[in-house]
C-alpha distance (Angstrom), angle and dihedral (degrees) to the residues before:
residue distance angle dihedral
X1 . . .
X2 3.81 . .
X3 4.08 106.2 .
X4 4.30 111.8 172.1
X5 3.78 92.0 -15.4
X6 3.89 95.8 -55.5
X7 3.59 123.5 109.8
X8 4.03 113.7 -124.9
X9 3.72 124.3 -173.7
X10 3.69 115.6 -139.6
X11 4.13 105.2 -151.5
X12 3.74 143.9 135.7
X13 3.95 89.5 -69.3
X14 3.90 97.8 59.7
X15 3.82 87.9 55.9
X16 3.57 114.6 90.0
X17 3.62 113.0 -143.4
X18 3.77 102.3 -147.5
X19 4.40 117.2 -151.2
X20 3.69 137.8 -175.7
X21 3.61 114.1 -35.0
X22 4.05 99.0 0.5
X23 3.78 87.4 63.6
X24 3.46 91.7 46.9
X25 3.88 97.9 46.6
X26 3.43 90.7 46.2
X27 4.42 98.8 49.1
X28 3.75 94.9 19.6
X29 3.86 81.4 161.2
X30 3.75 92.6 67.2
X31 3.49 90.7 63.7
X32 4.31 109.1 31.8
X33 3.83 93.0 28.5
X34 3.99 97.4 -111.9
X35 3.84 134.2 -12.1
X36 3.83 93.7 -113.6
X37 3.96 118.0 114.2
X38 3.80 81.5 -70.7
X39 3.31 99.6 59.7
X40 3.62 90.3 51.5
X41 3.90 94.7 55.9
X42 3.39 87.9 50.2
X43 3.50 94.9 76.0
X44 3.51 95.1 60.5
X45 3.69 93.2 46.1
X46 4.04 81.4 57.8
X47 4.02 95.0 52.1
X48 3.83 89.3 40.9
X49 3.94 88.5 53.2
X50 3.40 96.7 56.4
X51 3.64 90.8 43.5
X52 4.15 78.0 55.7
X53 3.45 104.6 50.0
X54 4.10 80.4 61.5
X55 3.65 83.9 72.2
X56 3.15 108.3 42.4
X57 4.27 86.2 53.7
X58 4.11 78.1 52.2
X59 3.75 93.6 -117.9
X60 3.77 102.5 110.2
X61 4.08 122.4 51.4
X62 4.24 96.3 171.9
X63 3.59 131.6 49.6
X64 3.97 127.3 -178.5
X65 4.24 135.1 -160.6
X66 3.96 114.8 -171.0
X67 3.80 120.9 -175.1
X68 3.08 103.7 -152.7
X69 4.02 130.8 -149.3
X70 3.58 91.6 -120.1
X71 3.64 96.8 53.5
X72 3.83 99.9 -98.7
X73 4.21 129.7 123.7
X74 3.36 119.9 -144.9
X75 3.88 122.4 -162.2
X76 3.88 121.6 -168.0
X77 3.24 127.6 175.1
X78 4.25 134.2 177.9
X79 3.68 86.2 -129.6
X80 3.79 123.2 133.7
X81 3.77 96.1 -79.8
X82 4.00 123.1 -104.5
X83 4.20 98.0 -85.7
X84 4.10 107.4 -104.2
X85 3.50 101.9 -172.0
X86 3.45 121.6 118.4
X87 4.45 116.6 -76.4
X88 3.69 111.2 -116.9
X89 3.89 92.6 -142.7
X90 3.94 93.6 34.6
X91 3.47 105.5 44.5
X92 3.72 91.4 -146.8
X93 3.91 134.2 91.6
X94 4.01 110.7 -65.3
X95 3.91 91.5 -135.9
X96 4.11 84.0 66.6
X97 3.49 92.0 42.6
X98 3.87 93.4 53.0
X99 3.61 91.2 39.9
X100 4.05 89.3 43.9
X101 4.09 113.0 37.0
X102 3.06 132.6 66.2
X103 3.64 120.1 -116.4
X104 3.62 89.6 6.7
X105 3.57 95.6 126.3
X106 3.61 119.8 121.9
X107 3.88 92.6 -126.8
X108 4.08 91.9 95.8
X109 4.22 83.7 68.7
X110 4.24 107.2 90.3
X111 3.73 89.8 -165.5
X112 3.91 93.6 51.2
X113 3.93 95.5 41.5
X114 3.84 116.7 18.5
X115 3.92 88.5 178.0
X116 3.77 130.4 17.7
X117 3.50 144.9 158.2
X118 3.92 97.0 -157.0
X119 3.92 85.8 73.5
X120 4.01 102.5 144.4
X121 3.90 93.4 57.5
X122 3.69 85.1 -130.2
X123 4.13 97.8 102.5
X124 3.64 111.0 88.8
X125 4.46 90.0 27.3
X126 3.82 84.3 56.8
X127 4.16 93.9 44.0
X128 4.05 78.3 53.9
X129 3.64 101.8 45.0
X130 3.67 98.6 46.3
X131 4.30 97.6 44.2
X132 4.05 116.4 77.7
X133 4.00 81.2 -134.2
X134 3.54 138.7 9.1
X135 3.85 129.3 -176.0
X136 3.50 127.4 -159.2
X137 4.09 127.7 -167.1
X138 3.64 122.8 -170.9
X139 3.60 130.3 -163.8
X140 3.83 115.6 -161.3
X141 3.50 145.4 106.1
X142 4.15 84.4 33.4
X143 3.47 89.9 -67.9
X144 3.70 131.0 102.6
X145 3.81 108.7 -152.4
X146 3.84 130.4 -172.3
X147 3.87 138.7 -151.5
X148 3.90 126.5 167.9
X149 4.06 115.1 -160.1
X150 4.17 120.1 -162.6
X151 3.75 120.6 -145.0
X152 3.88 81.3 -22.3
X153 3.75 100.1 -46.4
X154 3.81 125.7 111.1
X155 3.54 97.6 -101.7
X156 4.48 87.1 -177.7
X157 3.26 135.6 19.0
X158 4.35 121.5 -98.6
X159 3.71 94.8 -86.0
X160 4.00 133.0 -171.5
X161 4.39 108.6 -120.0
X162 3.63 90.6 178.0
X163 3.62 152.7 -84.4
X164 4.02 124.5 -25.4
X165 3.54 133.6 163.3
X166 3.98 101.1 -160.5
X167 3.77 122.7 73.5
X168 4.13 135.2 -128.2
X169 3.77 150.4 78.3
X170 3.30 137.8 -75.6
X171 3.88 117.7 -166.2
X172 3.93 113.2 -176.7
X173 3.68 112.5 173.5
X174 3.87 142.4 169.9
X175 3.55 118.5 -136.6
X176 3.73 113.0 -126.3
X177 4.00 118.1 -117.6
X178 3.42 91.0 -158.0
X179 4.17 94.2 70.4
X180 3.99 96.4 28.0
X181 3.64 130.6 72.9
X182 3.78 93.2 -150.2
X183 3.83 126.0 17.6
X184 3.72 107.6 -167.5
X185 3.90 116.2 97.3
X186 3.94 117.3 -134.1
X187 3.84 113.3 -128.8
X188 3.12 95.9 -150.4
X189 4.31 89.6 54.4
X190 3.32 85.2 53.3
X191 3.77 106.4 35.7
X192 4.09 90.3 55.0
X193 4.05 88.0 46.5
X194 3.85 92.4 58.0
X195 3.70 95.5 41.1
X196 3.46 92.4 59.2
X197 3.99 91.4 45.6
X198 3.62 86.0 58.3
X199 3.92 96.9 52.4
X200 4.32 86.4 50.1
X201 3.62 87.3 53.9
X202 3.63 113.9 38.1
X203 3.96 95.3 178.8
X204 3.90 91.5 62.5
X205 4.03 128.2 87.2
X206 3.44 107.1 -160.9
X207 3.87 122.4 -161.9
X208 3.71 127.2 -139.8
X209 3.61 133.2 -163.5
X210 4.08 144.8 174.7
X211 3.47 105.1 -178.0
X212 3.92 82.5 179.8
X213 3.70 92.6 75.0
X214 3.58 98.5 14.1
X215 3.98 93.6 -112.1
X216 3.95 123.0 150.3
X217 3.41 138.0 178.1
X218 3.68 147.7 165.2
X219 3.64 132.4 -142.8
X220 4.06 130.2 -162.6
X221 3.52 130.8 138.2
X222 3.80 123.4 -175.7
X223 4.19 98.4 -168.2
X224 3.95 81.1 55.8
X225 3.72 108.5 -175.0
X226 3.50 103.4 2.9
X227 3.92 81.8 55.7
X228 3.56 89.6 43.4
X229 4.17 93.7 62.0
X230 4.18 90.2 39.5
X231 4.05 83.6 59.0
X232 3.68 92.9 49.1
X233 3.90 90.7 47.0
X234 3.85 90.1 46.8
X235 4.02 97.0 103.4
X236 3.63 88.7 41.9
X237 4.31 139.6 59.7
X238 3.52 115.6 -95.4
X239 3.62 115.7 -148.0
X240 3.95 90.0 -140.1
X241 3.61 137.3 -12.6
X242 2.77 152.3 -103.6
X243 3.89 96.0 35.5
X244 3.86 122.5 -115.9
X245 3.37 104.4 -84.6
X246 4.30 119.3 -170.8
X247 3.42 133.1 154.8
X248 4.04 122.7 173.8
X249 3.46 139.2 144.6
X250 4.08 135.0 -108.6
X251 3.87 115.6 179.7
X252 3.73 115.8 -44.6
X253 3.87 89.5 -25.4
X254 3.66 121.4 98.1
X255 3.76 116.7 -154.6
X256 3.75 134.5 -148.1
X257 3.67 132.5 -179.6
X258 3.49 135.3 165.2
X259 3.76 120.3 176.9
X260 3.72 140.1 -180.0
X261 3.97 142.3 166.2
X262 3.89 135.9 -143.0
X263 3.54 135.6 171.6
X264 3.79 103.4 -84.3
X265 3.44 142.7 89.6
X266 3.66 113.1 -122.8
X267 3.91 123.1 90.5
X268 4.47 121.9 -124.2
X269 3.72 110.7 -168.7
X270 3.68 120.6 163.2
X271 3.75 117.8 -176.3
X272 3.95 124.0 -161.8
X273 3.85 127.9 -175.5
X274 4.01 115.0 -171.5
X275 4.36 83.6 -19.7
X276 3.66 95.1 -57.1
X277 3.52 109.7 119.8
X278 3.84 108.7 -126.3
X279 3.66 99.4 -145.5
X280 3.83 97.9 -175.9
X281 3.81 87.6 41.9
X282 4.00 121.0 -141.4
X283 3.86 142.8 -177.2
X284 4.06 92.9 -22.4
X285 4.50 85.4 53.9
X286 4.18 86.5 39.2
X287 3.76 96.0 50.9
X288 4.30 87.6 46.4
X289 3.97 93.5 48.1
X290 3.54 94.8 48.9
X291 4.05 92.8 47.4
X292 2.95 101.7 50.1
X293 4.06 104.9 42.4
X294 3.93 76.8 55.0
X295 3.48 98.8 51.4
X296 3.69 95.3 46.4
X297 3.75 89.4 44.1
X298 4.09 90.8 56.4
X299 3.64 96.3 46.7
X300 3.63 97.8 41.7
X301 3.95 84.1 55.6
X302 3.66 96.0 37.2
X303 4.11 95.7 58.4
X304 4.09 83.3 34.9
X305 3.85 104.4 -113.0
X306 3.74 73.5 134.2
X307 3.60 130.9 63.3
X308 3.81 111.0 -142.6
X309 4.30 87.5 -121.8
X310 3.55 86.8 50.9
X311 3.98 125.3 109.0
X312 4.23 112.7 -108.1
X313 3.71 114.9 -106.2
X314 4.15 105.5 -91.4
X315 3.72 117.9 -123.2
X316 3.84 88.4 -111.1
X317 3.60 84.3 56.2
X318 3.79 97.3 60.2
X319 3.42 94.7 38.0
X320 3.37 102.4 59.8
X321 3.79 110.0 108.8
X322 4.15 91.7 12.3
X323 3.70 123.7 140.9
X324 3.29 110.8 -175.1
X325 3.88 145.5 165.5
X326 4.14 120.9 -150.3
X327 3.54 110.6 -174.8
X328 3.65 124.8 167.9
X329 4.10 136.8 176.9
X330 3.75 118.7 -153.8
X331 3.53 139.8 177.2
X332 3.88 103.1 -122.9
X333 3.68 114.6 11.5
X334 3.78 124.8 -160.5
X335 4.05 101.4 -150.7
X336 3.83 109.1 178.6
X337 3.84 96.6 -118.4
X338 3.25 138.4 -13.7
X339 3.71 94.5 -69.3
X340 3.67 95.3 61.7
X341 3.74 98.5 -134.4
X342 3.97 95.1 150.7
X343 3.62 131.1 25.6
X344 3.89 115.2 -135.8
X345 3.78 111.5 -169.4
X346 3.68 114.2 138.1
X347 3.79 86.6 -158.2
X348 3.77 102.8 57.2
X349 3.80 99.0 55.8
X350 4.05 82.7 68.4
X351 3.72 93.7 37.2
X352 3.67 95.0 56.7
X353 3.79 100.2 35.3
X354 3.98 89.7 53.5
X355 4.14 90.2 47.9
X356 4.14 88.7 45.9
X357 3.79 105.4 44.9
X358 4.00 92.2 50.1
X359 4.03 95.1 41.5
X360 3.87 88.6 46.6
X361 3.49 94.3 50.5
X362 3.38 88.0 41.6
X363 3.61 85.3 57.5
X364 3.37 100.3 43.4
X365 3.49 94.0 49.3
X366 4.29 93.5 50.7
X367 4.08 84.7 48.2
X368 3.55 117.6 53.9
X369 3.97 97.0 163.3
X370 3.99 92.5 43.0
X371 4.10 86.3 46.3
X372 3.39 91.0 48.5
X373 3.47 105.2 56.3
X374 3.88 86.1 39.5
X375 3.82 92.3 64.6
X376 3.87 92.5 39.0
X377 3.39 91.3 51.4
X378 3.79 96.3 57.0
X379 4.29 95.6 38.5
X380 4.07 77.9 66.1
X381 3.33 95.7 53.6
X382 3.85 91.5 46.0
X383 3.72 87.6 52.5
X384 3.82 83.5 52.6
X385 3.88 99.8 47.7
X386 4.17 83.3 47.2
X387 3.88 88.4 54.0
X388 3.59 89.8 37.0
X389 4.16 87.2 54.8
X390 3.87 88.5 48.7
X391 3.98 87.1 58.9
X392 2.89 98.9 52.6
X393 3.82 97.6 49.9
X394 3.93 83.1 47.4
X395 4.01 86.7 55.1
X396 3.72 93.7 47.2
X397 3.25 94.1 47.4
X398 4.17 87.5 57.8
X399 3.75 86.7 43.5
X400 3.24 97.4 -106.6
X401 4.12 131.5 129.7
X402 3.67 91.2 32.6
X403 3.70 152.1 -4.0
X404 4.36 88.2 13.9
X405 3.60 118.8 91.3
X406 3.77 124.1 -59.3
X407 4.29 122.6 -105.5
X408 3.80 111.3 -66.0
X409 4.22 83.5 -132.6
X410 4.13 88.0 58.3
X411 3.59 110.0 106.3
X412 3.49 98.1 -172.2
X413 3.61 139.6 -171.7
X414 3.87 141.4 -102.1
X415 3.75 97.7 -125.4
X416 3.95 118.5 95.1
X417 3.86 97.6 -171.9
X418 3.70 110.9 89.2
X419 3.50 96.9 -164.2
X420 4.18 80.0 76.2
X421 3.42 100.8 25.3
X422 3.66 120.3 99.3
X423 4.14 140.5 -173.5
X424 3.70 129.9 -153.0
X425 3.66 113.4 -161.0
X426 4.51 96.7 -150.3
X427 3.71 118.0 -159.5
X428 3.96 112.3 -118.6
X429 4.32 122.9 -16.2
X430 3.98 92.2 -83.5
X431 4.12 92.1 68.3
X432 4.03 86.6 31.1
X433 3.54 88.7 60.4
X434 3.47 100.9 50.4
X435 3.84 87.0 40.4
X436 3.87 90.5 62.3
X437 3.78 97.5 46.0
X438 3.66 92.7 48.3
X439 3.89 100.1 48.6
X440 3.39 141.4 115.0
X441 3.90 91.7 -128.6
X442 3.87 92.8 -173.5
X443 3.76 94.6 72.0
X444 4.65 110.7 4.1
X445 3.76 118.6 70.3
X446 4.29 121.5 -159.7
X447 3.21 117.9 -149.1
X448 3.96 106.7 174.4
X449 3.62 124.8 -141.1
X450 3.96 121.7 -129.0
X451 3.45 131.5 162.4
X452 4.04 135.1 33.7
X453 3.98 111.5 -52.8
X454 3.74 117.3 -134.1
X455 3.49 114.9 -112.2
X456 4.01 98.9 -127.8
X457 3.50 96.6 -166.7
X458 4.07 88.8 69.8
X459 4.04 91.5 37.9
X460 3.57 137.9 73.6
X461 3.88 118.0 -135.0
X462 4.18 89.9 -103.4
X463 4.02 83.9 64.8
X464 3.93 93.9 37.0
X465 3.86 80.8 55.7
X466 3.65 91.8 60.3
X467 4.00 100.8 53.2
X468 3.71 109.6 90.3
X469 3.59 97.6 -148.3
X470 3.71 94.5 56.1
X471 3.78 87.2 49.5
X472 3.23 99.5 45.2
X473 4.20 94.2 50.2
X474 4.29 80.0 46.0
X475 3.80 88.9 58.2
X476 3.77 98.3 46.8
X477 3.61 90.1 53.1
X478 3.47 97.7 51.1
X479 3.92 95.5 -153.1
X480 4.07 92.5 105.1
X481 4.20 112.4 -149.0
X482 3.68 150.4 -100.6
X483 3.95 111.0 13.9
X484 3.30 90.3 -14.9
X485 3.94 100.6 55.4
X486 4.51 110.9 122.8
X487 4.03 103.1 -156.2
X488 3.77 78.3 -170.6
X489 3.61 95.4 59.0
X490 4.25 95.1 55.1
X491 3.90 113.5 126.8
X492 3.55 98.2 -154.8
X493 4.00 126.8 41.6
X494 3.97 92.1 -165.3
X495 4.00 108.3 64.7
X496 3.48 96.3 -175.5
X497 3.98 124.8 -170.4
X498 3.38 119.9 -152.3
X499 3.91 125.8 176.9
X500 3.75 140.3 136.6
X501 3.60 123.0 -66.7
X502 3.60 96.0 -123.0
X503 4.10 134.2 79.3
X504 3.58 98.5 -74.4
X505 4.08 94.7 48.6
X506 4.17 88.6 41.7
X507 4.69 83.8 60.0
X508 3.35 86.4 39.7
X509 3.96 96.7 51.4
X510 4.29 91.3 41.6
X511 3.96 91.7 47.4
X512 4.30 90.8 52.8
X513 4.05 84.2 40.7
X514 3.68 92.6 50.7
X515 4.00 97.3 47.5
X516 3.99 86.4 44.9
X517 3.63 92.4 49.7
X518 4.38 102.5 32.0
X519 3.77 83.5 42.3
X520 4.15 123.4 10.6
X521 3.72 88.6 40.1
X522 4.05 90.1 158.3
X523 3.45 94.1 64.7
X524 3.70 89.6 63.8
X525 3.59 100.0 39.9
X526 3.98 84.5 46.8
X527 3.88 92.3 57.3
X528 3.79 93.7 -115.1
X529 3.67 105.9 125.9
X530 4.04 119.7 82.7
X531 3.66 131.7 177.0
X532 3.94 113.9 -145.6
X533 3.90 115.4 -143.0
X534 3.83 105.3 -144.3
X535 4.07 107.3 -159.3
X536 3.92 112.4 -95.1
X537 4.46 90.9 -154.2
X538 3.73 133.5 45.5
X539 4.06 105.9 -157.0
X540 3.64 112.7 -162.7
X541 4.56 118.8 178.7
X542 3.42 111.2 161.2
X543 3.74 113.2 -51.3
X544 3.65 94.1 -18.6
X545 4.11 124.0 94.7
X546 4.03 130.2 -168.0
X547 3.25 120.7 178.4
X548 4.17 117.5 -161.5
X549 3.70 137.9 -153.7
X550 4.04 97.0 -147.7
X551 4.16 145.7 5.5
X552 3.94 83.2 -94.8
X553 3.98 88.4 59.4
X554 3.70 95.8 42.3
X555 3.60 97.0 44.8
X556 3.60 86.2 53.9
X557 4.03 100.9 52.5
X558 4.01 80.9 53.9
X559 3.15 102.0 55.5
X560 3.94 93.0 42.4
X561 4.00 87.6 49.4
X562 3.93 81.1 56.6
X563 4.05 93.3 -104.7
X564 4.06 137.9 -51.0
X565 4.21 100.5 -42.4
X566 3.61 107.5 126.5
X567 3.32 99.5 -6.8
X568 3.88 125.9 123.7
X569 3.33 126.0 -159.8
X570 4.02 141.7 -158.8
X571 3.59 132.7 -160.0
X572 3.90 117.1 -145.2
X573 4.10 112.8 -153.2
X574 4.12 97.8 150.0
X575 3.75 128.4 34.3
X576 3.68 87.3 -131.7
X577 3.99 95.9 73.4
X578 3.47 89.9 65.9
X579 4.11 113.2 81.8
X580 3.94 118.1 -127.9
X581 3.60 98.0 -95.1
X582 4.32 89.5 51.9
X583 3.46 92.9 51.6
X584 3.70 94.3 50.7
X585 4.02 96.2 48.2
X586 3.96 94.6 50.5
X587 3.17 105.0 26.4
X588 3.90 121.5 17.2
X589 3.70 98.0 34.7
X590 4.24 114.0 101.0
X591 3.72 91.4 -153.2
X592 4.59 96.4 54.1
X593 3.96 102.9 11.8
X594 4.25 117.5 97.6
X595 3.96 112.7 -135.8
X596 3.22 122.3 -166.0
X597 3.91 117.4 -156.6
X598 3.90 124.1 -140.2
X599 3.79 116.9 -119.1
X600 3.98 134.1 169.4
X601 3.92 108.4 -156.4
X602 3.17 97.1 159.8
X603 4.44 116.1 42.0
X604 4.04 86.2 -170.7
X605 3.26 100.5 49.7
X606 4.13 93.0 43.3
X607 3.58 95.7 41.6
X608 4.11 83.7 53.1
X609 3.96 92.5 54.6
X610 3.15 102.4 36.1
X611 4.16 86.0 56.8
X612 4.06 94.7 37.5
X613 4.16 86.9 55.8
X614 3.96 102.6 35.9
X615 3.42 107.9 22.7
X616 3.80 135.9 102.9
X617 3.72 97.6 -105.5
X618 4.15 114.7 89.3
X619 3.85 103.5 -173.3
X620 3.67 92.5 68.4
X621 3.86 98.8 47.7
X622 3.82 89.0 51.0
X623 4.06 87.4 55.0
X624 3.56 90.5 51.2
X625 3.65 101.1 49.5
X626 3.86 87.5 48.4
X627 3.47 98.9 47.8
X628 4.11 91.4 41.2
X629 3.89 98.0 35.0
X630 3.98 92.5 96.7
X631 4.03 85.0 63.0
X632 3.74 101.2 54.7
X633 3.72 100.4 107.7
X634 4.09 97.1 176.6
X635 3.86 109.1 47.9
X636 3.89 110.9 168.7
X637 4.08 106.0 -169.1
């Protein structure tokens, strides 16, 4: 291969062949997913795992997470204590091994391990590769013995600190800045993580501490699951309690469901495989769909809330209003990556949809009342989805939704090329004026907002239908909604929402987050949906200007202009008191505005606030706002 006039030979000693802890270091993202704040948290979710799959063997009973002041976790468990004598085939201690080499784990051994979650032997090897130290302490054998690792290396030999009767591990580790983009945990990431732990494994108290703010707090939960979907039904109405609870066996796979009903319309399905949370669900969430639409289906038909000629119950239809935990153990899991996002065994899907059709009709069958209202519930939200289908022809048929002409109020731009196209949704004419002026019309689209947005999370999509502005904002985008919605077909890949920073613009901003998460969830998981932060202060001294995004900012500029002499100062509630050529500079403008992008890590804790702040229930909104009213940082009265 000729490369700048030199001949180079490509062979088998240009490739690098990349082992243990150099191939980690060097594509951490192979291993945690990415090197992002989630990457990060992942390795605590590994050390915590292992810590885990003590419990599940029955040898461990208490778990504890310190954040610590320096930046460090620490993990330690009562466990039976990572072995430390020497390896047969390594000739060194089995600790270092562990910590060391890959796939050295003892998760490959059936009779050690029945179940795990740490099932690549890559967890705690990764957790080492990836921190600039890591120190381990192991009680067993009445001994507690020491070893400290850097960047992955044994840094000390496996040492004896003394005498101790109990047994465990203790991993305390410093992630390395080197690999990670940002190196400071988030309690609350790692708070909600061990929470749910707890509910999958009811005989385990886990322990959590910040010693940054001096928070603590412990989580165990004997009902487990079953408790686990009661909690997230709390702030709503249950259509019976206590929720279906089963748990049975088929094969090697274990299967756990807990189910329960209330009176709105949005879906809640979390899916677990060996305690990983499978986020993009898989066989285990395919097997539960299909089971129960079918065991719905049968009874509605057998007790004749069907008519033989009529259509079967959809599995939107039954779903609406579910909350509902899948959770499933199983000897060899095939996650799709590292991160275990999906679960892939063939086998499950049959396995779980076997175990859920008979203990549902079981269920159904034991619970006439509770079955009952199940089946009613979903025949209305059939009705719905037929009215919903006759809107939607109605809309076509007026051009509107897709393929018809877009929204008189869109002022749209020249570009054709999503991918560089963008649309910012403007709060009232004032700010859309100014928003039009001060574009870049080649490539950022305005489409204004006026009139009252439906709150979706009290409204089925036949009603959602029927508001104009939700229509209208459905039409510019192009991707239609519900079933129906095309990801593919979306005209801009920057949904941007910009309102006022004051009370009205904060309802506005919740009500377009709630339709785009309740209803146009791909745009969010697709990483289309922005909010723009307009500037709050408009600092003026002598020729110079600053403009700031909160009091923190502002006070700052003052005090590095030496304090308030001679300087003037604005205060920004609306979008439309700035002129076009403002609003472009700090806010509109790629190269000086802040974005920030819309995410949903955690689908509990969203789908909690999201029905705490908009739905029908007051009690718990008044908590929240006087439990979170020290935190508002912006309050226009």
């Amino acid at each position: 291969m000729a490369q700048n006039g030199t001949e180079t030979s490509y062979g088998a000693e240009s490739i690098q062949i990349l082992e243990g802890l150099t191939a980690v270091r060097k594509r951490p993202a192979m291993y945690i997913g990415s090197t992002d704040g989630r990457g990060l948290h992942h390795l605590i979710n590994e050390v915590v795992d292992n810590s885990i799959d003590e419990v599940l063997r029955g040898a461990c009973t208490d778990i504890s997470v310190v954040l610590g002041k320096d930046g460090t976790c620490t993990v330690t468990d009562n466990g039976g204590g990572i072995p430390v004598e020497e390896h047969p085939r390594y000739h060194r201690p089995t600790l270092e091994i562990v910590m060391t080499v890959l796939h050295a784990g003892s998760k490959f051994d059936r009779n050690t391990y029945k179940v795990s979650g740490g099932l690549h032997g890559v967890g705690i090897h990764v957790v080492n590769a990836l921190s600039a130290f890591v120190e381990v302490r192991v009680r067993r054998g009445g001994k507690r013995y020491l070893q400290r690792f850097e960047r992955g290396i044994p840094a000390s030999p496996l040492t004896v600190e003394g005498e101790d009767a109990g047994t465990g591990t203790e991993v305390r580790f410093l992630p390395d800045p080197q690999i990670f983009e940002t190196v400071v945990f988030d309690k609350d990431v790692v708070s909600g993580r061990l929470r749910e732990l707890a509910f999958l494994n009811p005989t385990a108290t886990i322990h959590f501490a910040d010693e940054r703010d001096g928070s603590r707090e412990t989580f165990h939960y004997p009902g487990g699951i079953q408790q686990f979907v009661e909690e997230m039904n709390a702030n709503k109405n249950p259509l019976f309690s206590p929720a279906c609870y089963f748990h049975t066996r088929r094969e090697d796979v274990d299967v756990e469901v807990a189910l329960q009903y209330n009176d709105g319309y949005n879906e809640l399905v979390l899916s677990y495989a060996n305690n990983i949370g499978t986020t993009d669900g898989g066989t285990h969430l395919m097997g539960f769909r299909a089971a129960h639409t079918r065991s719905l289906n049968d009874y509605a038909r057998k007790q004749g809330y069907l008519k033989a000629d009529r259509e079967g119950l959809t599995g939107e239809d039954v779903r609406e209003g579910l909350v509902a935990i899948v959770a499933v153990k199983v000897l060899e899991p095939q996650f799709e990556g590292q991160t275990k996002a999906r679960l892939g065994n063939s086998e499950v899907k049959g396995a779980v949809e076997s175990a859920t059709y008979e203990k549902l009709v079981e269920f159904l069958e034991e619970h006439p009342p509770t079955a009952q209202a199940m089946v009613t519930k979903a025949l209305q939200a059939a009705q719905a989805r037929e009215a919903a289908r006759k809107a939607r022809e109605l809309t076509r048929r007026k051009g509107l939704l897709e393929g018809g002409g877009l929204p008189g109020r869109l002022a749209d731009c020249h570009s054709r090329d999503p991918r560089v196209s963008e649309i910012f949704l403007v709060e009232g004419d004032s700010a859309g004026g100014s928003a039009k002026q001060g574009r870049n019309r080649e490539f950022q689209a305005i489409l204004p907002l006026r009139g009252k947005i439906l709150n979706v999370e009290k409204a089925r999509l036949d009603k959602m239908l029927q508001n104009e502005v939700i229509r209208n904002l459905i039409t510019a985008l192009g991707t239609n909604i519900g079933e129906e919605m095309d990801l593919s077909k979306l005209r801009y890949h920057r949904v941007i929402l910009m309102t006022d920073a004051d009370v009205d613009g904060s309802h506005i901003r919740t009500l377009l987050l709630t339709l785009f998460y309740r209803k146009m969830h791909e745009l969010i998981e697709g990483g289309h949906v922005y909010i723009a932060l307009p500037p709050l202060y408009r600092l003026v001294k002598g020729k110079e200007v600053v403009w700031t995004y909160s009091d923190e900012e502002r006070d700052r500029q003052v005090v590095a202009w030496g304090g308030m002499e001679r300087v003037s100062m604005q205060r920004y509630k609306g979008l439309g008191e700035m002129n076009p050529e403002q609003l472009w500079e700090t806010t509109m403008r790629p190269e000086t505005r802040t974005l920030l992008q819309v995410t949903v890590e955690d689908a509990q804790k969203a789908d909690e606030l999201f029905t705490i702040l908009m739905g029908e229930a007051v009690e718990p909104r008044r908590r929240y706002i006087e439990d979170h009213a020290r935190e508002v940082t912006n309050l226009d009265i």
